[in-house]
N, C-alpha and C positions, 0 to 999 in steps of 0.2 A: 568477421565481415567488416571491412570499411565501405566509406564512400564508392561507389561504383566508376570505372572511369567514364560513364554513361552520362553522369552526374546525378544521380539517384543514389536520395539516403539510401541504410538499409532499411529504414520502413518504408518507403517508396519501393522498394525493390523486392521487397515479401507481400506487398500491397494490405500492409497494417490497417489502415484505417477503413480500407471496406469490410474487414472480418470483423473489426472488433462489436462487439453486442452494442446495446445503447446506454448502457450503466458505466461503460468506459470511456468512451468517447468523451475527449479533455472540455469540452463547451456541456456536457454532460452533468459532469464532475464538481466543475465550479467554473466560474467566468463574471469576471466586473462587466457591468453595462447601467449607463446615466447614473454613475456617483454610488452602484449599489454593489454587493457580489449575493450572485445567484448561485444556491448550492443546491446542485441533487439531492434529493429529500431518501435514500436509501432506507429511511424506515418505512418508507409507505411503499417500497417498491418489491415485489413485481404486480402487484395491486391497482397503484399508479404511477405514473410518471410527471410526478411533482416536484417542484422546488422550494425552495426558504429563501427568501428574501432581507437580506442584512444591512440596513444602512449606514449600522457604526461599527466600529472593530467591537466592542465587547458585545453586541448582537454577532459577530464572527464568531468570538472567542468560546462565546455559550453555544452554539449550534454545533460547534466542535466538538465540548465537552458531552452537550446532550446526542451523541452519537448520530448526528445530520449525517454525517459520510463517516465514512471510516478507509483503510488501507491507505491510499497515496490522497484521497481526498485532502487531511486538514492542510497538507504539507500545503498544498495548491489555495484552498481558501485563504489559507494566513499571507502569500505574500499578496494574495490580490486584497483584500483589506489594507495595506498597506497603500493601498492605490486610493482609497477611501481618504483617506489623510493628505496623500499628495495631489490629488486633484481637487481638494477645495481649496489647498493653500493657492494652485493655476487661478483659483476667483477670486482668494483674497489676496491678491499681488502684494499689500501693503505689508504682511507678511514677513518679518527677517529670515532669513537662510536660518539663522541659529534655534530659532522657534520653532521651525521646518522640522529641522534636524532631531531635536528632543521630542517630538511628537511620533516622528517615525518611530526611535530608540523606544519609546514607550510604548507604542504599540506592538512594536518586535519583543519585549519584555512579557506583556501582557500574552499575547498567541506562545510563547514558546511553554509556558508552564498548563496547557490546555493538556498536553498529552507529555508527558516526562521518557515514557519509555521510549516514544515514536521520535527518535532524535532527528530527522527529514526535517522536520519541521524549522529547528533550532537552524541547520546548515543551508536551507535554500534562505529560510528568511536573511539571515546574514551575508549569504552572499547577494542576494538582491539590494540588501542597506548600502554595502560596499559600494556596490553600480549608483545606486541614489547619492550617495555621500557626495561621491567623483561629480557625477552631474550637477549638484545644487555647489559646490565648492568651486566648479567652473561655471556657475551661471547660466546653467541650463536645466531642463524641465526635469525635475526627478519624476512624474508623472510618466512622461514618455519614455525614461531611462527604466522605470520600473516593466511598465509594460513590454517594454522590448527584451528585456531581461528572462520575462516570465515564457514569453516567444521562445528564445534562444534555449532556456532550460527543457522546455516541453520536446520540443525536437530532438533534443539531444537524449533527454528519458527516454520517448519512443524510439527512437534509433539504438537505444541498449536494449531496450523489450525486445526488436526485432531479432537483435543478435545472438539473445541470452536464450528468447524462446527455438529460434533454432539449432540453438545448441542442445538445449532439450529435446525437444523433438526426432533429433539422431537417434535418441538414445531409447524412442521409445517405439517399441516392436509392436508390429501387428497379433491382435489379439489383446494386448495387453487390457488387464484390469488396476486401474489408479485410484490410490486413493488418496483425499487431499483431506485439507483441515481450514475452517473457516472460509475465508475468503482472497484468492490467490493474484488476483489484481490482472494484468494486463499481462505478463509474462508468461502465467501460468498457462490463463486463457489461451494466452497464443499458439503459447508450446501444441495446446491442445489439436487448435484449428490448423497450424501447419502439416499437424501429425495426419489428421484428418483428411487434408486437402491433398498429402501423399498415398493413400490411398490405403494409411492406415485404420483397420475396426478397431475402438477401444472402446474402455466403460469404465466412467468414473463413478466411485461412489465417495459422496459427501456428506459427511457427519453435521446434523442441524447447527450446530455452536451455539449453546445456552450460554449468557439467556438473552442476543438481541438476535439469535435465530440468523445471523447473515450464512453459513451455508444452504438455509432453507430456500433465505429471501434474497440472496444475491446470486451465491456460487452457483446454485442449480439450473435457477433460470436464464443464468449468460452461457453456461454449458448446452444451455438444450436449445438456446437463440443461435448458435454457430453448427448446429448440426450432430452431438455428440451425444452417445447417448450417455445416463445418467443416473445414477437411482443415491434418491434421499437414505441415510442411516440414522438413527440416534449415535447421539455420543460414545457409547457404553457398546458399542458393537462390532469397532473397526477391529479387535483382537477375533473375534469370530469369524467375520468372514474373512480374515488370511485363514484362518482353518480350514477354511471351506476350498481354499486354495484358490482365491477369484481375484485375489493381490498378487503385480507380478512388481509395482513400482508404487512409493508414498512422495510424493510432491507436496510442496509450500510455497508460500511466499514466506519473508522473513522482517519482519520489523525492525529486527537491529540484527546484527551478526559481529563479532567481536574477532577482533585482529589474531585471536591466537583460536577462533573457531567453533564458539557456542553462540546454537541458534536460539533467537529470541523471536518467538510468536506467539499467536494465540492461544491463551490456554488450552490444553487437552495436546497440544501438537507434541508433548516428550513424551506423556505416558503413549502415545501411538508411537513410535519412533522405538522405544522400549520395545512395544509387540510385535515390530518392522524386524527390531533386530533378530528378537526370538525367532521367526520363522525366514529367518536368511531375504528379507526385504529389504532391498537401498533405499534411502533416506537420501532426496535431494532438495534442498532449500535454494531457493531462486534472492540473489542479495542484489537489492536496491541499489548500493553503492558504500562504502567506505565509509568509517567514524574514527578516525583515531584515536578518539577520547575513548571509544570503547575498547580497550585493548584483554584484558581478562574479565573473567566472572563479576569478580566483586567490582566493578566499574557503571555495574546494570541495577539500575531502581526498577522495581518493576511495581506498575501503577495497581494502588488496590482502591474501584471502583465502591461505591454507594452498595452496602451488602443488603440493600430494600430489591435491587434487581435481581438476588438470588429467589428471593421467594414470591415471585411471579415470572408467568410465561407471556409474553407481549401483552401485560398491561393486567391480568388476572390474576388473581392471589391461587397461591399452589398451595399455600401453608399459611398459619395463625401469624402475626407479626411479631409474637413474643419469641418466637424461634431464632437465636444467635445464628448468625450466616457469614460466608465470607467471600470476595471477589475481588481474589487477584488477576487480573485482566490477562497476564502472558503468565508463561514459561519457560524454562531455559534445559535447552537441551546439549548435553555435554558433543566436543566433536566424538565421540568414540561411535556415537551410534548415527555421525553422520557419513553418510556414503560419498556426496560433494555436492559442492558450492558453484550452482548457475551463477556463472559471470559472464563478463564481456571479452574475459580469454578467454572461455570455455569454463568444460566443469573441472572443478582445482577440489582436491583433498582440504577438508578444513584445518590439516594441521601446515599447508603450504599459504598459507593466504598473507602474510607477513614479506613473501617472495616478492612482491608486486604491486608496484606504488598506488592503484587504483582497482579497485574490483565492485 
């Protein structure tokens, strides 16, 4: 789907922003206002509808790390911290361009090693530097360069959501039983709600995701905000109910996805993927967009969290602390057990995705 000849993106033209729940919605999410950026507090939510409050990047940088948002969230927070930097230099004019500039670069430094695996991060903050550099080297506001930057990227994200989730949504028949894993961000949701608003029945079930619980605390309830119905699993249970035969499609979002076709996401999403294949289930991973530093397997670090979160469930102890534990944050799932790849051509085989300069 492009531009309409109407002049309507295509999330204008699927009417994105009134379906989407309130956990997505980009002023939601993150958003600078008076010198600060304000992040959706995703741990406290569906509970409340709180924020975090950050005055400096490395107040960004730990809200980050301490799982403040998660999915497309930190991308968003880090380049608006970046605005934290360039709008105090707009007060202190006295300021060099050069000073400017190494301050940015250090804070871009600083946010990109918050999440290693979630490479989004590393690629918007960079391309927004780019727009700042251009501006402050011609003698204009990298402030205002940034923030029109971050405008320009948002619309353009959501006009792929729009495209990617109905491209999904073709593909998902009435009746159908989905199952996802962790938390599927805005594509997924969509897929959902277009499916929905065609006037397809489905039933998602979502596996909790141990241990900050976002299928519990996020997937569920933006599922059942949009109309859809829903039903929470434990982790340990998606291979059962395809037995049960209630799985007809397994859906994700995808953190990173690699040019020749292994999907990187939240742990738990191969060994489901694995069970998907078993009982002749497609496997469709919804990808962000392109990394070409990520080109095969060994190209992927994949982050191993504080193993003090394995042995607590939101903040209580499960087990004795003398207990060895481990938490590698993602997993990687080879393409053989992937069915395809939501893009912005459509859905593409993960052993084609090298075809096509952008996905």
């Amino acid at each position: 789907m492009n531009k309409q000849s109407d002049g309507c993106s295509p999330a204008e033209q699927e009417g994105v922003y009134e379906l989407l729940p309130f956990i997505l919605n980009p002023s939601n999410i993150a958003r600078f206002e008076a010198g600060k950026v304000i992040i959706g507090d995703r741990r406290a939510y569906p509970f409340s509808k709180s924020f975090v409050t950050c005055e400096t990047v490395d107040e960004v940088a730990t809200a980050i790390k301490d799982m403040v948002t998660q999915g497309s969230g930190p991308w968003l927070c880090a380049v608006h911290a970046l605005r934290i930097v360039a709008s105090k230099h707009v007060l202190a004019a006295s300021d060099s361009p050069k000073k400017l500039l190494s301050e940015l670069r250090q804070a871009r430094d600083l946010l990109v090693v918050t999440r290693p695996t979630n490479t989004a991060i590393r690629l918007r903050l960079d391309e927004v530097l780019i727009k700042a550099t251009d501006a402050i080297n011609n003698k204009q506001s990298a402030d205002e360069s940034i923030e029109a930057s971050i405008k320009q990227i948002l619309q353009g994200i959501y006009d792929d959501y729009a495209i990617r989730a109905r491209a999904m949504a073709e593909l998902i028949e009435n009746g159908d039983g989905i199952l996802t894993n962790c938390f599927g961000e805005a594509g997924f949701i969509l897929a959902l709600a277009f499916a929905a608003r065609d006037g397809k029945k489905i039933t998602v079930y979502t596996p909790e995701t141990r241990p900050y619980f976002q299928g519990a605390k996020l997937t569920a309830p933006s599922i059942l905000e949009i109309g859809v119905e829903v039903n929470l699993i434990t982790d340990n249970m998606p291979a059962h109910i395809m037995s049960e035969g209630k799985i007809q499609k397994y859906i994700t979002a995808a953190d990173l996805i690699t040019v020749d076709g292994h999907v990187v996401n939240k742990i738990g999403t191969f060994q489901n993927a694995i069970a998907a294949h078993a009982h002749n289930i497609p496997f469709f991973a919804f990808a962000w967009g392109r990394d070409d530093s990520k080109v095969v397997r060994d190209d992927i670090e994949i982050e191993e969290r504080n193993p003090a979160q394995i042995r607590l469930a939101l903040g209580t102890p499960t087990t004795i602390d003398s207990i060895n534990a481990r938490y590698p944050t993602f997993d990687i799932t080879p393409p053989k057990y992937v069915s395809g790849i939501v893009t912005v051509h459509g859905i593409l085989s993960p052993y084609t995705l090298n075809n096509y300069q952008t996905w």
